[in-house]
C-alpha positions in Angstrom: -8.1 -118.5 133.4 -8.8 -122.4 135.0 -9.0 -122.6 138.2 -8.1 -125.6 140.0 -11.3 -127.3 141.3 -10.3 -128.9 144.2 -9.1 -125.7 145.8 -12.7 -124.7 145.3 -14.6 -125.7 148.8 -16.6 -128.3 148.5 -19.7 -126.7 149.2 -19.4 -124.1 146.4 -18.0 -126.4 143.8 -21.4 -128.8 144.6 -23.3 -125.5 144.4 -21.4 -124.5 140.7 -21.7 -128.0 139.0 -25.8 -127.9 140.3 -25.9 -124.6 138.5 -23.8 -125.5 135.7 -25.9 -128.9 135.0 -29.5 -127.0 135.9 -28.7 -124.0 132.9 -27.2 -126.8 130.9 -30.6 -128.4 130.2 -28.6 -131.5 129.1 -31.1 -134.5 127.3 -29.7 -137.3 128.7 -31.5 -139.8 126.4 -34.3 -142.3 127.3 -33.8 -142.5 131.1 -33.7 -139.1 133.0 -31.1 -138.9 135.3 -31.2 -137.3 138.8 -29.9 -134.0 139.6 -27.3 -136.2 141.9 -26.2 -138.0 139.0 -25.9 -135.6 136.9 -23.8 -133.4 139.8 -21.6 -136.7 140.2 -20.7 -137.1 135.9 -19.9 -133.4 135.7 -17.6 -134.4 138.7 -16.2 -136.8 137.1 -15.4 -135.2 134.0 -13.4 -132.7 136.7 -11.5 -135.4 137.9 -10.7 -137.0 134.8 -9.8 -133.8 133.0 -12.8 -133.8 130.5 -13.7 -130.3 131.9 -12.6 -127.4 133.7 -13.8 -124.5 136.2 -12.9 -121.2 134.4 -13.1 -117.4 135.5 -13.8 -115.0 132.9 -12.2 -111.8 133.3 -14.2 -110.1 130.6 -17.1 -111.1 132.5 -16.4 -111.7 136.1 -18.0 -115.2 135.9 -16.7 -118.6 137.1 -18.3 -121.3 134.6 -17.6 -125.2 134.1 -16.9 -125.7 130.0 -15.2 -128.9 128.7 -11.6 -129.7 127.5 -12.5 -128.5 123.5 -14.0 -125.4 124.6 -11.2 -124.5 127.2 
């Protein structure tokens, strides 16, 4: 089920995309990025539709996946 992401509080949905980007392990090429960047692109990509906060039933997890795997 998606949950809209900007009725998550701010706080949390910072505290989800940190988690989300820290487990991802994402190689972001030549130049590292921050963890602040990183938080800000996986905002983006909320914004923009590119991905989506979804709560798993099955189990009882929220998680961040993009548009193909939604």
């Amino acid at each position: 089920m998606e949950i809209p992401y900007r009725e998550i509080e701010p706080d949390t949905l910072t505290q989800l995309i940190e988690f989300y980007v820290l487990r991802e392990g994402t190689d972001y090429g030549e130049v590292e990025k921050s963890l602040a960047d990183k938080v800000q692109d996986v905002r983006r990509q909320l914004e923009n539709g590119d991905a989506k906060v979804v709560y798993s039933e099955l189990h009882e997890s929220v998680n961040i996946v993009t548009r193909n795997e939604f």
